[in-house]
NUMARBA-804310 format. One line per 10 residues: number of its first residue (from 0); their letters; for each residue x, y, z of C-alpha. Coordinates in nm, 4 decimals, decimal comma, padded with zeros to 6 digits. Layout:
// residues N
NUM = A = X/Y/Z  ...
***
This chain:
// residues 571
0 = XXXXXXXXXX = 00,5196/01,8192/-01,4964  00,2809/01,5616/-01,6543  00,4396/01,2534/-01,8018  00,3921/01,3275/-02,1783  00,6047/01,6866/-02,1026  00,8810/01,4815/-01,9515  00,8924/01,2460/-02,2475  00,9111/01,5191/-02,4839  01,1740/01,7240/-02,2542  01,3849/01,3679/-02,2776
10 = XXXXXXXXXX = 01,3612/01,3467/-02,6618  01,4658/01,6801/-02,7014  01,7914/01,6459/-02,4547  01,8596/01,3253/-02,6898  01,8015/01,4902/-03,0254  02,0826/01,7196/-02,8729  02,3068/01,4002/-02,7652  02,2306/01,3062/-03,1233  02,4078/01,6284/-03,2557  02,7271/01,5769/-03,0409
20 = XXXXXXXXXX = 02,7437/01,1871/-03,1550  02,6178/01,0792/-02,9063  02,4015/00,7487/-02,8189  02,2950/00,5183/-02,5701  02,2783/00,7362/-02,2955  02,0132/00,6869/-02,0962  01,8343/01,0347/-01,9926  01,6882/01,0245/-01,6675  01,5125/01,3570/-01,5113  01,4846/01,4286/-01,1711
30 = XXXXXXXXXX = 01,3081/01,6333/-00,9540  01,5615/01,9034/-00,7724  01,6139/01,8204/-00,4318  01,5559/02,2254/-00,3979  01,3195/02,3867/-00,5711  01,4880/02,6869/-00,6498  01,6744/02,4859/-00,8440  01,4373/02,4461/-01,1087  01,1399/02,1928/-01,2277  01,3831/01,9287/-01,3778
40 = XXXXXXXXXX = 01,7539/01,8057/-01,3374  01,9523/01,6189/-01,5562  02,3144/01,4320/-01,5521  02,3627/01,2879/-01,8224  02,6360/01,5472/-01,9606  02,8057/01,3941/-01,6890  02,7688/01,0361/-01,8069  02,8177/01,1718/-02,1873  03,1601/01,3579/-02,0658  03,3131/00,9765/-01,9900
50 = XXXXXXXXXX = 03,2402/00,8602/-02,3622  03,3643/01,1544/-02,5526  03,7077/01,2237/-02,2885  03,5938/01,6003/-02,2274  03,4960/01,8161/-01,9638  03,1616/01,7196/-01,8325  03,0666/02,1250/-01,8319  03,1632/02,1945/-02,2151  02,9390/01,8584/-02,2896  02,6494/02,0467/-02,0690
60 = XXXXXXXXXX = 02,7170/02,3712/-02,2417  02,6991/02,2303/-02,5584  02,3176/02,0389/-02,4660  02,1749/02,3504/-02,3313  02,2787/02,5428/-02,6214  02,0954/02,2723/-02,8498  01,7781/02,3083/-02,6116  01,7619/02,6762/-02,6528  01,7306/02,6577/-03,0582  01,5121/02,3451/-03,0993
70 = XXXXXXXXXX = 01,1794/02,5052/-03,1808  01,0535/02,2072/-03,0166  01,1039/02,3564/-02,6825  00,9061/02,6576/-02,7317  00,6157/02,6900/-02,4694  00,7389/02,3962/-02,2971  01,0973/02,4883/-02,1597  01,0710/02,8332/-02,0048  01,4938/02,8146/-01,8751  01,7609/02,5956/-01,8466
80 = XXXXXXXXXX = 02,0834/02,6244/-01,6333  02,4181/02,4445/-01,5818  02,5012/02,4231/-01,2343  02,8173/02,2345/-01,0698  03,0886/02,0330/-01,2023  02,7491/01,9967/-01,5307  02,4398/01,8936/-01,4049  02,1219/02,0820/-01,6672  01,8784/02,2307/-01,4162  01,5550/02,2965/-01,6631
90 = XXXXXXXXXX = 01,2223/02,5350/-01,5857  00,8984/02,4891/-01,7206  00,7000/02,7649/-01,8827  00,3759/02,8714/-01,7375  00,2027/02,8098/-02,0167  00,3071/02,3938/-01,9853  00,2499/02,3838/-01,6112  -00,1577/02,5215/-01,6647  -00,1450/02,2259/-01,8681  -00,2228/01,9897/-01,6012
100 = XXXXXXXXXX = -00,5963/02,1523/-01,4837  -00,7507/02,0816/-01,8521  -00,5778/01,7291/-01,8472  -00,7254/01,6766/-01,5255  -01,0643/01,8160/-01,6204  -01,0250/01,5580/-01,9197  -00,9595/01,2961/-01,7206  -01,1019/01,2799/-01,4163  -01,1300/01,0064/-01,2182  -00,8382/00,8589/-01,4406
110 = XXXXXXXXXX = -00,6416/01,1494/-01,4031  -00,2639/00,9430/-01,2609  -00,3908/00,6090/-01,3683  -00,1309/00,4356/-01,6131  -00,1854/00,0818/-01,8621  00,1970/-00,0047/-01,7107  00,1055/-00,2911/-01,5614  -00,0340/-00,4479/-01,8821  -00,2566/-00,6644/-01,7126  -00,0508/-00,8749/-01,5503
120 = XXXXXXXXXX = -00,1638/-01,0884/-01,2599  -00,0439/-00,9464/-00,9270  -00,1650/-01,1140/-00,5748  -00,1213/-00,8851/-00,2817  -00,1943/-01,0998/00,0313  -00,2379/-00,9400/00,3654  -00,4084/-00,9671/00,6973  -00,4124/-01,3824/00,6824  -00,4438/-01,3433/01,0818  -00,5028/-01,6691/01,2617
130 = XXXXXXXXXX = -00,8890/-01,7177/01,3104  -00,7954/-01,7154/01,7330  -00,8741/-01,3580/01,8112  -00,9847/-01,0466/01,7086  -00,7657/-00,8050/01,4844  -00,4841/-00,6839/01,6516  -00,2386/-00,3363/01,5610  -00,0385/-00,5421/01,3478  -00,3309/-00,6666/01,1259  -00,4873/-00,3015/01,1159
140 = XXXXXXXXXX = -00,1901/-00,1923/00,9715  -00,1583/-00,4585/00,7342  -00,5073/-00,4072/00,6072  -00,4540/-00,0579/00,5345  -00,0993/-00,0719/00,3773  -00,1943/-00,3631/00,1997  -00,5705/-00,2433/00,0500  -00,3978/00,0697/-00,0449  -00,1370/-00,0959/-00,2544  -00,3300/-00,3411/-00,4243
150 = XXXXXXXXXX = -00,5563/-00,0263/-00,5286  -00,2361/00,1861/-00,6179  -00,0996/-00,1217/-00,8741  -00,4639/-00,1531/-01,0239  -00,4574/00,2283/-01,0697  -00,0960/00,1332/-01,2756  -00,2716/-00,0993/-01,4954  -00,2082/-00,4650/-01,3146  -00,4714/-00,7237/-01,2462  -00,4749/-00,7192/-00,8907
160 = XXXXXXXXXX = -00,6234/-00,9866/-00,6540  -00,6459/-00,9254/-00,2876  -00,6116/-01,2724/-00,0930  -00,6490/-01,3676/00,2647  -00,4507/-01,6827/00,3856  -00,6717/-01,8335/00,6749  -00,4396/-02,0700/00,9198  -00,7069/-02,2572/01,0360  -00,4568/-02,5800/01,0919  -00,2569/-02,6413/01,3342
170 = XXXXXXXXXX = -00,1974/-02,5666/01,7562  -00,3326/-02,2678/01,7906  -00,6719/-02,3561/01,6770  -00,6795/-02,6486/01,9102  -00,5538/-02,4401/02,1726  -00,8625/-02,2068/02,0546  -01,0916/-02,4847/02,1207  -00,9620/-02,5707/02,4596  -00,9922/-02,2338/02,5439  -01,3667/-02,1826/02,4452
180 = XXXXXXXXXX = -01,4270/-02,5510/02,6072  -01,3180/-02,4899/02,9562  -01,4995/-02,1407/02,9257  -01,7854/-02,3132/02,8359  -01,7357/-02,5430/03,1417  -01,7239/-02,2750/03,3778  -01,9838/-02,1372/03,2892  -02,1888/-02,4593/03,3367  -02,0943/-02,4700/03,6848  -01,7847/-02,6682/03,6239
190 = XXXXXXXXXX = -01,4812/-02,6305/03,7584  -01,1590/-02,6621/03,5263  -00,8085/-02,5952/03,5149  -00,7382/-02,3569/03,2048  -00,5238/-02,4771/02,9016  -00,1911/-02,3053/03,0077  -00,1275/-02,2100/02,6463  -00,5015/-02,0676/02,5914  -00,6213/-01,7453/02,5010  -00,7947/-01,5772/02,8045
200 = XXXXXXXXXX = -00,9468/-01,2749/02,6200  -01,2815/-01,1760/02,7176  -01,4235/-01,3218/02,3980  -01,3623/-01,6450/02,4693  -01,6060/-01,6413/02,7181  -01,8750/-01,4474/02,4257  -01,7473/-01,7559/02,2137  -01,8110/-01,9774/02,4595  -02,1711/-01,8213/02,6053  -02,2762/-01,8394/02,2398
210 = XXXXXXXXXX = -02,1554/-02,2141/02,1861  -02,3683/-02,3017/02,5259  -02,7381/-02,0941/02,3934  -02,6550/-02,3393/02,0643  -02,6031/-02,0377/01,7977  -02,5032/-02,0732/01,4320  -02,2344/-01,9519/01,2344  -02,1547/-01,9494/00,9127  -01,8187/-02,0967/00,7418  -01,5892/-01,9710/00,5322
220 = XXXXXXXXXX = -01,7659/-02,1963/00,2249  -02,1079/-02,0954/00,3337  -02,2064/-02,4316/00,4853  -02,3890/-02,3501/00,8428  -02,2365/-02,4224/01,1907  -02,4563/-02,5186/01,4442  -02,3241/-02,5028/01,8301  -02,4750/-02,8427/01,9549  -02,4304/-02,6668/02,3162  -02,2211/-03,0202/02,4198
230 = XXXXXXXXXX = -01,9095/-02,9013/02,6134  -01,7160/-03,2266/02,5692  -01,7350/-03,1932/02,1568  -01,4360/-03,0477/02,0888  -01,4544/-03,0688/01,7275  -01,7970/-02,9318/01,7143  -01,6400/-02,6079/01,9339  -01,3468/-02,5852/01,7461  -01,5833/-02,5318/01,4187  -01,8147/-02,3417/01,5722
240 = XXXXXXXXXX = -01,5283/-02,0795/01,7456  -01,3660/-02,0659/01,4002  -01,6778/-01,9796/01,2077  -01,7216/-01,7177/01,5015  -01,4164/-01,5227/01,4887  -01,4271/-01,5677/01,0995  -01,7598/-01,3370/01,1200  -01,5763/-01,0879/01,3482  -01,2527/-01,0221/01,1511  -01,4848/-01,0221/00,8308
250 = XXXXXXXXXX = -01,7461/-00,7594/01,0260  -01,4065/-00,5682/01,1789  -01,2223/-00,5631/00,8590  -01,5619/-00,4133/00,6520  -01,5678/-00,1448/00,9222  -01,2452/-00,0213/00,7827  -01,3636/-00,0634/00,4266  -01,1617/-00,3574/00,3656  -01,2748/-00,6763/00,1605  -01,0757/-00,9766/-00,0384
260 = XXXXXXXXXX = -01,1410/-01,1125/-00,3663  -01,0449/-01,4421/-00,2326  -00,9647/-01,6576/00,0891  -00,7599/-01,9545/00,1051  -00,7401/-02,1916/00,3996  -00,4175/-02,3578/00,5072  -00,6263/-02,7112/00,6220  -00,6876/-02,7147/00,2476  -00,3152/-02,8010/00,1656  -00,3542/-03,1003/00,3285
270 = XXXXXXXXXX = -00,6805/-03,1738/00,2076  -00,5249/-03,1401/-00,1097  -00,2190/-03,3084/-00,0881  -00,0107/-03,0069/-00,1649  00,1415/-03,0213/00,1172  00,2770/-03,3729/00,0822  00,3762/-03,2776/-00,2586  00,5611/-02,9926/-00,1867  00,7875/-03,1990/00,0721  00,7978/-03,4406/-00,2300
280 = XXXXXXXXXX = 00,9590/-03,1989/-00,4432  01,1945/-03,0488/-00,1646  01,3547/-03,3712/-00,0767  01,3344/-03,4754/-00,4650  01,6160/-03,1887/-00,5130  01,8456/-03,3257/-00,3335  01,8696/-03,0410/-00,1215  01,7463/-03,2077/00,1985  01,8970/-03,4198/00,4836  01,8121/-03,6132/00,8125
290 = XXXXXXXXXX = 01,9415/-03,6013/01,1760  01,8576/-03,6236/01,5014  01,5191/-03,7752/01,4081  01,4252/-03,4405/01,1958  01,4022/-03,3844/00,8342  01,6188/-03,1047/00,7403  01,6004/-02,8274/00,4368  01,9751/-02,7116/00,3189  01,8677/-02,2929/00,2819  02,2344/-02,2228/00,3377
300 = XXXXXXXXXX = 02,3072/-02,4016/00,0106  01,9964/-02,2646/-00,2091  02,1219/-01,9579/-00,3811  01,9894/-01,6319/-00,3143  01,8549/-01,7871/00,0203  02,0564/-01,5712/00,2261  01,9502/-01,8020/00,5192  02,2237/-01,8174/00,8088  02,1700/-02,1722/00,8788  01,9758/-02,4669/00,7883
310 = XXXXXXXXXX = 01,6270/-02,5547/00,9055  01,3908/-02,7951/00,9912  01,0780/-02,9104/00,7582  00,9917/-03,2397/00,9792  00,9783/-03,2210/01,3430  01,0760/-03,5728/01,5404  00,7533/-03,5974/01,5917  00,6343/-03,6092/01,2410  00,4661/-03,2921/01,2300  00,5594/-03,0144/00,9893
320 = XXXXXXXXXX = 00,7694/-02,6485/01,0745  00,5492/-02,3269/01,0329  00,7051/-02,2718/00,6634  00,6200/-02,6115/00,4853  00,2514/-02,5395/00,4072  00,3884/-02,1993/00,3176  00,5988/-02,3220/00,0436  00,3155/-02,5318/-00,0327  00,0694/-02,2139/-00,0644  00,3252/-02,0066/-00,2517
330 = XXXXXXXXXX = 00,3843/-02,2873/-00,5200  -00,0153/-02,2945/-00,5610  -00,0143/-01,9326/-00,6228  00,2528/-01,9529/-00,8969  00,0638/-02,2425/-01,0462  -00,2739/-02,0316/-01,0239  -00,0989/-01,8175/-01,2433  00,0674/-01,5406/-00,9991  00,4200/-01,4611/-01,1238  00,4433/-01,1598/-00,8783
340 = XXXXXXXXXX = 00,3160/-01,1721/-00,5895  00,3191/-00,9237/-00,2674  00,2883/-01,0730/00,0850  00,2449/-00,8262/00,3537  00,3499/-00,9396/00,7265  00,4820/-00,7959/01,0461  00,7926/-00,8188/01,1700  00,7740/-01,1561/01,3673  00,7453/-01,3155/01,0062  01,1037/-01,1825/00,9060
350 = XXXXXXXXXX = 01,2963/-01,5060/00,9920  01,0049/-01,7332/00,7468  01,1092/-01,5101/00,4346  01,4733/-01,6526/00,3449  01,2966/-02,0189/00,4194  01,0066/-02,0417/00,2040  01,1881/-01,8578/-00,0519  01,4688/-02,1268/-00,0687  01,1688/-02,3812/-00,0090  00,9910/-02,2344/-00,3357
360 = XXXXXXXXXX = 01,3272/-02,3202/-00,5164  01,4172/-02,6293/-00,4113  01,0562/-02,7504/-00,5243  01,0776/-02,5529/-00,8410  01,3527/-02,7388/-00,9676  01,2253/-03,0726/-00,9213  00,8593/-02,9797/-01,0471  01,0254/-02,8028/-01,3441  00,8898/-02,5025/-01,2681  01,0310/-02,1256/-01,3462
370 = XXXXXXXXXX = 00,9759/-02,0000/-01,0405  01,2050/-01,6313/-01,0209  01,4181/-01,6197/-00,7394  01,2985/-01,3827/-00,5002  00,9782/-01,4986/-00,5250  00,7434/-01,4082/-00,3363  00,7723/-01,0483/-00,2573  00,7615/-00,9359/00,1024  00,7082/-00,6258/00,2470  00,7255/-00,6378/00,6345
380 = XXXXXXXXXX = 00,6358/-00,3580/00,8229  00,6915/-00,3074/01,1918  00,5225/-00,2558/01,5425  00,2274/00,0219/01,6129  00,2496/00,1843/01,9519  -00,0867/00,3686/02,0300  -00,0826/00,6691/02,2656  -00,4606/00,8523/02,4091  -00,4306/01,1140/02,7005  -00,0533/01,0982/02,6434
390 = XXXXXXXXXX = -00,0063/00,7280/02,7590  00,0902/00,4608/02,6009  -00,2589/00,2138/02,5646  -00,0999/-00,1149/02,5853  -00,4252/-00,3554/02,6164  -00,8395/-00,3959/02,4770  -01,0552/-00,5291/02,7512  -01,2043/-00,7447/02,5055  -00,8852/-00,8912/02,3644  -00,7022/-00,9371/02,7265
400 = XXXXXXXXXX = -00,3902/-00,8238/02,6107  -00,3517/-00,5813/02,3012  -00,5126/-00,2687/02,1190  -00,7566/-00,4175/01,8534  -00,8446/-00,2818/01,4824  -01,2121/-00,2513/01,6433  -01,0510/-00,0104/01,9317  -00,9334/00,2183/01,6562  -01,2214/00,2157/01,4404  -01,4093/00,3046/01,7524
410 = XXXXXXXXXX = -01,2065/00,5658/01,9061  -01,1070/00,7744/01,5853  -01,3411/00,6366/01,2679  -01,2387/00,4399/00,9236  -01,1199/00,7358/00,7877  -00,8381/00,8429/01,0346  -00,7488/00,4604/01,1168  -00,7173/00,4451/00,7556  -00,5052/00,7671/00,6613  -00,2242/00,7367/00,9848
420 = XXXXXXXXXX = -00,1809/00,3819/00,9471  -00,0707/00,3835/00,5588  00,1331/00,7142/00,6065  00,4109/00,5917/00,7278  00,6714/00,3612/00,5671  00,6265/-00,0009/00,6347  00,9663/-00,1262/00,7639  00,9303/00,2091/01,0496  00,7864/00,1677/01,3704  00,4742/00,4097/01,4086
430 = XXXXXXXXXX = 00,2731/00,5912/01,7423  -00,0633/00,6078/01,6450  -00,1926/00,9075/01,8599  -00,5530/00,8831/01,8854  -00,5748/01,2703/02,0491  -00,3826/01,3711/01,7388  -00,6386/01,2445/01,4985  -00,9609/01,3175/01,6688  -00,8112/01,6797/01,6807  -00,9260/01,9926/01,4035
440 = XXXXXXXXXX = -00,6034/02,1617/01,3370  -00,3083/02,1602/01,0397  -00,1355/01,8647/01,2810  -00,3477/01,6088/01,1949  -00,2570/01,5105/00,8407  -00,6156/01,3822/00,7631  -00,7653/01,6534/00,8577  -00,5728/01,9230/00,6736  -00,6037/01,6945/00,3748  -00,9731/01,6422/00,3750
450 = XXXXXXXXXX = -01,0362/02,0477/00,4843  -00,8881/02,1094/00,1653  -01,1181/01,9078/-00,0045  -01,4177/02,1160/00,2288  -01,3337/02,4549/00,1416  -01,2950/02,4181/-00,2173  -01,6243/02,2458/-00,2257  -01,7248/02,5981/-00,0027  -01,5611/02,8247/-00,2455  -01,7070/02,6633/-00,5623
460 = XXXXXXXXXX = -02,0291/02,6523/-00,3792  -02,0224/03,0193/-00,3191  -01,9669/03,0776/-00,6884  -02,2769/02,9348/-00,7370  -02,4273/03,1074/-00,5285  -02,2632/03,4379/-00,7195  -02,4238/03,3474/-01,0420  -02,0794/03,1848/-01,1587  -02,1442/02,8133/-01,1969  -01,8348/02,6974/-01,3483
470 = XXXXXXXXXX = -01,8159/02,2693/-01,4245  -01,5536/02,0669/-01,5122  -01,6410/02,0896/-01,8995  -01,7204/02,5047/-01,8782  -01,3573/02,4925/-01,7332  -01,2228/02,3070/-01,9859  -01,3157/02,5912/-02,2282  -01,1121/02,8587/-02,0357  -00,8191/03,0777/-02,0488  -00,5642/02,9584/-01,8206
480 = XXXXXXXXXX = -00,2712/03,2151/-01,8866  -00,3617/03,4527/-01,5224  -00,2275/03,1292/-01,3389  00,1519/03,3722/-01,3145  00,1601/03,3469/-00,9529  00,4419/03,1782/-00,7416  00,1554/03,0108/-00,5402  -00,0715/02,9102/-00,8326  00,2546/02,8024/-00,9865  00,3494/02,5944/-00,6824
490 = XXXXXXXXXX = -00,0337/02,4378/-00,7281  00,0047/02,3335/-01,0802  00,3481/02,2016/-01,0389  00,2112/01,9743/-00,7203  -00,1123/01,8583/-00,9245  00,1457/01,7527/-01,2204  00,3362/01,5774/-01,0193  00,0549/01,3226/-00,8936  00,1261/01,0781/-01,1954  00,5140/01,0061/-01,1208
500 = XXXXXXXXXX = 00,4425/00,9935/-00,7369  00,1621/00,6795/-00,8061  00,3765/00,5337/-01,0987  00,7078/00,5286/-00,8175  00,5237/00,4558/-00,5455  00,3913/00,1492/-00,7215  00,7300/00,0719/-00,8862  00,8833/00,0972/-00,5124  00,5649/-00,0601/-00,3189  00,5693/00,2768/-00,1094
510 = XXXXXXXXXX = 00,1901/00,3168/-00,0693  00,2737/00,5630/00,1785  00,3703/00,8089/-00,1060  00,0268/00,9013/-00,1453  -00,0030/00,9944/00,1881  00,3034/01,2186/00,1784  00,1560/01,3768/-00,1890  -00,1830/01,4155/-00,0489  -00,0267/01,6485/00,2758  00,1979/01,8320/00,0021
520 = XXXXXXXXXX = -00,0825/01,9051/-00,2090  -00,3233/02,0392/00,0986  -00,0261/02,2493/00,1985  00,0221/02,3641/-00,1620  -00,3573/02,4440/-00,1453  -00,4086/02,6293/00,2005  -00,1264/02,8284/00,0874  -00,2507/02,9629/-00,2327  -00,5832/03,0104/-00,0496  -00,4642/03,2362/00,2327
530 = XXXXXXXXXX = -00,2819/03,4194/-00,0127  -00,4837/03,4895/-00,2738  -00,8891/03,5497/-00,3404  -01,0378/03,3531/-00,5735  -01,3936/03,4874/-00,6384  -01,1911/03,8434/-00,7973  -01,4112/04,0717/-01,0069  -01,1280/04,0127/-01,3020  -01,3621/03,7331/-01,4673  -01,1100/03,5676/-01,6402
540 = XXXXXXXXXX = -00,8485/03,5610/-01,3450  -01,1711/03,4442/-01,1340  -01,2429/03,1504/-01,3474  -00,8689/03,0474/-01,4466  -00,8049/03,0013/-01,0519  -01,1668/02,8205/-01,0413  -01,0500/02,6165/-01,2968  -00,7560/02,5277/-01,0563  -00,9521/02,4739/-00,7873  -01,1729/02,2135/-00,9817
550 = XXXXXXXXXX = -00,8254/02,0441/-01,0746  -00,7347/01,9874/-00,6957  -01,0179/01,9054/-00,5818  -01,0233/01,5847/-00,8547  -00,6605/01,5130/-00,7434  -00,7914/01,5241/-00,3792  -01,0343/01,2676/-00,4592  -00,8606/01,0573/-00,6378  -00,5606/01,0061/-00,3893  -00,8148/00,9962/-00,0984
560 = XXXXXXXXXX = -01,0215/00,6835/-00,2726  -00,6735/00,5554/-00,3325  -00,6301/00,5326/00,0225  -01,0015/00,4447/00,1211  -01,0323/00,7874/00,2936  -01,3503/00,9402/00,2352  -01,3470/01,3678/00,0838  -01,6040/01,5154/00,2570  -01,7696/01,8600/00,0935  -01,8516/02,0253/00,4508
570 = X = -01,6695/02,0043/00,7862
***
C-alpha cells in the first residue's frame, strides 16, 4: 500500500492503543511473509500485552474491535484478523489499492522518490581501480552496484556525490612503467629481461606501440601528455601509460553508462601533506608504538576496531602500509564535508576496513574532530565467475589473465551487464552466464522485465490504433472501481509497494532490491496479461485496466533508470 495509507493505518491502530491506555508503543507494519495472510501485519498487541499483564489475544481483540468502528477506516481497511498467540493481520479495500495508478499518473517520474534524506551530503565511492589495467569483474560489478545506489539515495532525497579514488602512487605504477618500458624495448629490437612483477597483458604492448609512434594523452587535470618516444624515460612512460589507461577505464566505464562527479588522486596526499599529517595525528594519540624498525598503529586498543592484531603504518624502510593514505583520504572526505560516506570494494579489501577505521579515530581525537565510529561505510561484495557455452571463461586476451568490463559490454550489451551484475546481493558470490542473458525467454530476468515494458507499450499502441487514445492525464479522470480481480489486485498491490522497497533498500544499502521488485512486478504483469484482455468492449473496464497498464509501465521506467537499464517500447 502507498506510504500515506500505512501512516494512516498506524494512527488508527494507535488511536485504538490510546483507548486501552496505552502509549509509547511503537507500531510497526509488516508485510505477511504469506500473502494469504493479508496486506499488513502487526505485533504490537503482543508488545502492549507485557505493559498491561494480560493476554496478548484479549489486547488484539480489543484493537481490532476499535479498528472496525473508527469511521476512519472506512474505504481504507477492507478486513482485519487475529491470528496466533495475537498478531492483527489487516486487508486493504479495493477501493485504497486503485489508489496507487492515479498517484502514479500524478507523479510520474517521482512516483517512489522521498525528501528523507534531507539533503544531506552522502559520498558513494566505487571503482577507484589502479590506473595498471583495464577493468576487471570485480570493478564491473562495483560500477554497477555502486551507480545504482548512489542513484537509489538521490531518489530518497540525499545529496549524493559519486567519487573515484585514483591510486596513481605507489609500486604498482612503477611496476606499470617497467612493464610498458621493456615492451617498448622489444619492440625496438632490444632484447630485455621482463620486470618479474610486471603486467604482461596484451595492452602493454598497445601502451607501449603508442609510447614509441610519440602519441598524446590527456591527464586526469586536462594538461596534455606527450610520449617523447625515448625508451629510457621512465618518468615520461610512466605519465604517458597512466594518462593511457585513464582514457580506457573512462571510455570502458561510459560504455556501461557510468560517470563520477569527482576523481581524487592518491599522489595528491602527498602533494598535500595530508598524508604526513594524518601520521601526525595517529602517533599524536598516543595510540602508536615502535619495534623492530617499524612504526606500529595499536587497532586492537581503538574501540570499535574489531581488529585481531596490531598493524604496521611505517615499513623499516620508511615507506608507508597500503592503509595510511587511506586514513589520510577518508579524513579529507569528512573535512570536505562528508559525514556518511559509502565505499564500495571487493573482497580482497576486507582486512583494510577494521584499520583505516581505527586509523580515522586515532586521528580524530588528536585533530578534534567528531568523526562517528564506524566511519566510513563499507559494503564489500564478492567474486564474479562468468560462464559462455557452459564453461567457466577464466581469462581476456587483451588483459592476459581475467574477464574484463569491456568483455561483458561486448558479449551481452550495457543493459544486461548492467541488470545481472546489481541483482544480486553484494556480500554473495555471483555466475554471470552470458548464454543466459543473450537468451529471449522468462529466465533471463532482464528480459522478462524489459518485455513487460514492450508489450504494454504494444497494447497501448493498439488502443490507439482502436480509436482509444488514453494519456496519463485522460487516465487520471477515470473510474477505477472494475480493478476487482485477484490479478489486477495482485498488480496494484505490487505497484504500491515500489515506495517502501526504494525507501528499505536505501535504508539497508540493498540496491539489489530493485532488481528483485522489478522481476516481481514483470511477473505480476505477464500474469494479469495472460489472464485477462485488456482492450474489452466494457469501456469503462477497458480503460480502468488501461489506466493500470499506464501505472506499470511508469513504475517500469522508473526502477529501470534506477538501475541504468534502458525500457525499450518494441522487442
Amino acid at each position: 500500500m502507498l506510504p500515506q495509507q500505512r501512516q494512516t493505518v498506524a494512527a488508527l491502530i494507535e488511536q485504538a492503543l490510546a483507548g486501552l491506555g496505552i502509549t509509547g508503543v511503537p507500531v510497526v507494519l509488516e508485510r505477511p511473509k504469506v500473502e494469504a495472510h493479508g496486506d499488513l501485519a502487526c505485533t504490537v498487541a503482543l508488545q502492549a500485552a507485557k505493559g498491561l499483564k494480560k493476554n496478548p489475544r484479549e489486547v488484539a481483540t480489543a484493537i481490532v474491535d476499535a479498528l472496525r468502528v473508527n469511521p476512519g477506516g472506512r474505504g481504507l481497511i477492507d478486513a482485519v484478523e487475529i491470528a496466533g498467540p495475537g498478531f492483527i493481520n489487516l486487508r486493504i479495500a479495493p477501493a485504497a489499492r486503485q489508489a496507487v495508478v492515479h498517484a502514479v499518473l500524478r507523479e510520474r517520474d517521482c512516483f517512489g522518490t522521498s525528501t528523507a534524506g534531507g539533503g544531506h551530503k552522502v559520498m558513494v565511492e566505487f571503482v577507484s581501480a589502479n590506473p595498471t589495467g583495464p577493468l576487471h569483474l570485480g570493478h564491473a560489478r562495483q560500477a554497477a552496484i555502486g551507480d545504482t545506489l548512489a542513484a537509489l539515495l538521490a531518489a530518497q532525497g540525499f545529496d549524493v556525490t559519486r567519487e573515484f579514488y585514483y591510486n596513481d602512487a605507489g609500486v604498482q605504477i612503477h611496476n606499470l612503467a617497467l612493464s610498458v618500458q621493456a615492451r617498448a624495448k622489444e619492440l625496438a629490437g632490444q632484447s630485455v629481461a621482463f620486470p618479474e612483477a610486471g603486467y604482461r597483458g596484451e595492452y602493454i604492448v598497445e601502451i607501449a606501440r603508442e609510447f614509441l609512434a610519440r602519441a598524446t594523452q590527456t591527464a586526469r587535470d586536462g594538461s596534455p601528455v606527450h610520449a617523447s618516444g625515448d625508451v629510457d624515460d621512465l618518468e615520461n612512460i610512466r605519465r604517458f601509460a597512466v594518462a593511457y589507461l585513464r582514457h580506457e577505464q573512462d571510455t570502458d566505464l561510459a560504455a556501461l553508462g557510468v560517470s563520477f562527479d569527482h576523481f581524487y588522486l592518491e599522489s595528491s596526499l602527498y602533494a598535500d601533506g595530508r598524508v604526513d599529517t594524518a601520521v601526525r595525528a595517529m602517533v599524536d594519540s598516543g595510540m602508536t608504538f615502535e619495534a623492530e624498525g617499524a612504526l606500529w598503529l595499536r587497532t586492537t586498543e581503538i574501540e570499535g576496531s574489531n581488529d585481531d592484531k596490531d598493524r604496521v603504518m611505517r615499513k623499516s624502510d620508511g615507506t608507508y602500509t597500503y592503509f595510511v593514505p587511506d586514513v589520510a583520504y577518508h579524513l579529507a572526505k569528512f573535512e570536505r564535508g562528508y559525514g556518511k560516506v559509502i565505499n564500495i570494494q571487493g573482497a580482497d579489501h576486507h582486512g583494510t576496513v577494521a584499520r583505516v577505521r581505527a586509523g580515522v579515530q586515532a586521528a580524530a581525537k588528536s585533530l578534534g574532530l567528531s568523526i562517528p565510529r564506524g566511519y566510513p561505510d563499507y559494503l564489500i561484495h564478492k567474486m564474479v565467475r562468468v560462464m559462455r557455452g557452459g564453461e567457466e571463461v577464466k581469462m581476456s586476451k587483451r588483459a592476459g589473465s581475467f574477464v574484463t568490463l569491456r568483455d561483458l559490454i561486448d558479449w551481452v550489451g550495457r543493459d544486461a551487464t548492467r541488470f545481472f551484475l546489481a541483482s544480486r546481493k553484494a556480500d554473495t558470490e555471483f555466475t554471470f552466464d552470458v548464454d543466459l542473458a543473450l537468451s529471449k525467454s522468462e529466465d533471463n530476468p532482464v528480459y522478462y522485465v524489459q518485455y513487460a515494458h514492450a508489450r504494454i507499450c504494444s497494447v497501448l499502441a493498439q488502443a490507439a490504433a482502436a480509436g482509444v487514445d488514453l494519456d496519463e492525464s485522460a487516465a487520471l479522470q477515470r473510474d477505477l472501481s472494475p480493478l476487482q480481480g485477484s490479478r489486477e489486485l495482485a498488480l496494484l498491490g505490487r505497484l504500491a509497494l515500489y515506495p517502501q522497497v526504494l525507501r528499505e533498500a536505501a535504508d539497508e544499502l540493498v540496491p539489489h532490491q530493485i532488481a528483485f521488485y522489478l522481476k516481481d512486478l514483470a511477473a505480476d504483469f505477464h500474469a494479469f496479461y495472460n489472464a485477462e484482455r485488456v482492450l474489452v468492449d466494457d469501456s469503462a473496464q477497458r480503460d480502468a485496466r488501461l489506466a493500470l497498464l499506464l501505472a506499470t509501465r511508469q513504475v517500469l521506467r522508473n526502477a529501470l533508470r534506477l538501475l541504468g537499464v534502458s525500457a525499450p517500447e518494441r522487442m
